[in-house]
C-alpha positions in Angstrom: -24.3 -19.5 32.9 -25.7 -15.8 32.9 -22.2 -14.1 33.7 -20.9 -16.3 30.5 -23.4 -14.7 28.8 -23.3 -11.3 30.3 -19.6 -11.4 29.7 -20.1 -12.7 26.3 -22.2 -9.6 25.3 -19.9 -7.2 27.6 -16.9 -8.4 24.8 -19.1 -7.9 21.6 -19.9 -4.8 22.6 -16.4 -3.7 23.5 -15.1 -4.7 19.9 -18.3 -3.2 18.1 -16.6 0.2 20.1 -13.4 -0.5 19.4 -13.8 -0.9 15.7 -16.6 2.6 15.8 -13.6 4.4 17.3 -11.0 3.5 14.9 -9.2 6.2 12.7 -9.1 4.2 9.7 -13.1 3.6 9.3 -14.7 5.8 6.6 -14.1 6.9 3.0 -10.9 8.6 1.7 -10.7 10.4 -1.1 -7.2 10.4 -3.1 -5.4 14.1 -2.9 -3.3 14.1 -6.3 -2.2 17.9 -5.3 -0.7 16.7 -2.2 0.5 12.9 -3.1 4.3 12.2 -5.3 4.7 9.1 -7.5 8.2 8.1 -8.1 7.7 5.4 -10.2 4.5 4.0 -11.4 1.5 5.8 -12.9 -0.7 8.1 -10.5 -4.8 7.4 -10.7 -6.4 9.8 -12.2 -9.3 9.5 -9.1 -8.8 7.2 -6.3 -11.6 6.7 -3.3 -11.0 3.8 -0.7 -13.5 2.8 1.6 -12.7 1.1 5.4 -15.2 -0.6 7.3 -14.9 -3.3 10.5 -17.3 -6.1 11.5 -17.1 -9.3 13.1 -13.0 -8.9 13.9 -12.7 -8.3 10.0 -11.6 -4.9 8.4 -12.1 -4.5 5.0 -10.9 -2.2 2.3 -12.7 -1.5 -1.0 -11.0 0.6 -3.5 -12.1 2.2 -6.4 -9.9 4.2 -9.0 -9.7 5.5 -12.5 -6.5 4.9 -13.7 -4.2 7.8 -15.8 -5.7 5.4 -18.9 -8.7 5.8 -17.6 -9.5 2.7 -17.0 -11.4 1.3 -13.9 -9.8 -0.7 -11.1 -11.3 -2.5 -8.6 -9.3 -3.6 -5.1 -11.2 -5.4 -2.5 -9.8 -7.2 0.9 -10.4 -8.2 4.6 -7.5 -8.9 7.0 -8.3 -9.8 10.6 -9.1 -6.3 12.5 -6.2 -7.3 15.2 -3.6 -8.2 12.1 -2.5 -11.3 10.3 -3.7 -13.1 7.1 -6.6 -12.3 4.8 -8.6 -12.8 2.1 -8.7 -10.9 -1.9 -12.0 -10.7 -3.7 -10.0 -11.5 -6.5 -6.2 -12.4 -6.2 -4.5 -10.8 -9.7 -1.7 -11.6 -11.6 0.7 -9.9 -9.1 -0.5 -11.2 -5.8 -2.1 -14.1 -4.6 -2.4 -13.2 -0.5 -2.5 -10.4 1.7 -2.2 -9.5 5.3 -2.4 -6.8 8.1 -0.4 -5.7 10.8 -1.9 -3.0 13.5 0.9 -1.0 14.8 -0.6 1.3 16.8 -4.6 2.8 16.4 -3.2 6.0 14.5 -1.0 3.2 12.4 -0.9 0.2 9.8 0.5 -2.0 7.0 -0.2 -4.3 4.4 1.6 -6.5 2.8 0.6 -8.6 -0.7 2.4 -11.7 -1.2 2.8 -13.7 -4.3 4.1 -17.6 -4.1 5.0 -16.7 0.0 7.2 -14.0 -1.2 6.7 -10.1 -0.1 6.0 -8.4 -3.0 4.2 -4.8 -2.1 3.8 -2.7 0.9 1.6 0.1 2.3 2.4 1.8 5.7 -0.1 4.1 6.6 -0.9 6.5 9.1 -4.2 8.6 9.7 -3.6 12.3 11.4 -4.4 12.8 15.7 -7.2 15.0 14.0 -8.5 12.0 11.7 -9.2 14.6 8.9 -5.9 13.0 6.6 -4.0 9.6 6.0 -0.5 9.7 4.4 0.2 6.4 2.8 3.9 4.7 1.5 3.7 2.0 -1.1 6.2 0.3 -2.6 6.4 -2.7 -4.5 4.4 -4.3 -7.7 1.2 -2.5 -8.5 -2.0 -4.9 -9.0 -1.1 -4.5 -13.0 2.4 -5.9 -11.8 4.4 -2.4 -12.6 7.0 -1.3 -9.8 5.4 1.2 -8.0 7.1 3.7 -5.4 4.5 6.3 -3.5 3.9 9.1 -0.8 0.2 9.0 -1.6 -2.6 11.3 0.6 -6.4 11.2 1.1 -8.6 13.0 3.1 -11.5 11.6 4.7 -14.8 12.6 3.1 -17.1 10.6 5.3 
């Protein structure tokens, strides 16, 4: 009963390191100078926040669109990949999920009705100081968007 434990505590501790020593944790600022809309209407500020607990990472999201208008995108997806959950599922998606390709490397995908509708494949630089980002699909106002977005990590 006290190695269960022991081991118990051993694994919890593992993740809790895991998760401290992923890339992706911390807050990224968007880098208009550096990032290329081909369809679809660049923010005018963009800064998304990535945080892991309990086998969950989640991604906040806060912009200003080119209307200046504020948006709002907030999700979890298992840390390890798979199916999540939206704060708020909009018009243009009703589901999301993860997939962890390598530490340095991931994707989302939003589904509406079971159906693929917008992915993000994104990769954080060896030196952790960048992540490049490609989206394509329908934008949370349900416009087609196509993007080779940047950030830099601010914290």
């Amino acid at each position: 009963m006290r190695y269960a434990r022991l081991i118990l505590v051993l694994a919890a501790f593992a993740a809790t390191l895991c998760a401290a020593d992923d890339p992706f944790v911390g807050t990224w600022k968007l880098n208009l100078a550096k990032s290329d809309y081909k369809t679809g209407g660049a923010p005018m500020e963009q800064i998304a926040t990535i945080t892991v607990s309990s086998g969950e990472m989640t991604v906040h999201v806060a912009a200003v669109n080119a209307d200046g208008r504020k948006t709002l995108v907030y999700y979890s997806i298992p840390y390890k990949g798979g199916f999540g959950k939206m704060s708020e599922p909009s018009p243009a998606y009703d589901n999301i999920s993860g997939t962890q390709i390598s530490l340095y490397e991931r994707e989302i995908t939003r589904w509406k009705d079971g159906k693929g509708v917008f992915t993000a494949h994104s990769v954080v630089a060896p030196d952790g100081k960048t992540m490049a980002t490609i989206s394509k699909g329908i934008s949370p106002q349900g416009k087609p968007v196509q993007a080779s977005i940047w950030y830099d990590r601010i914290r």
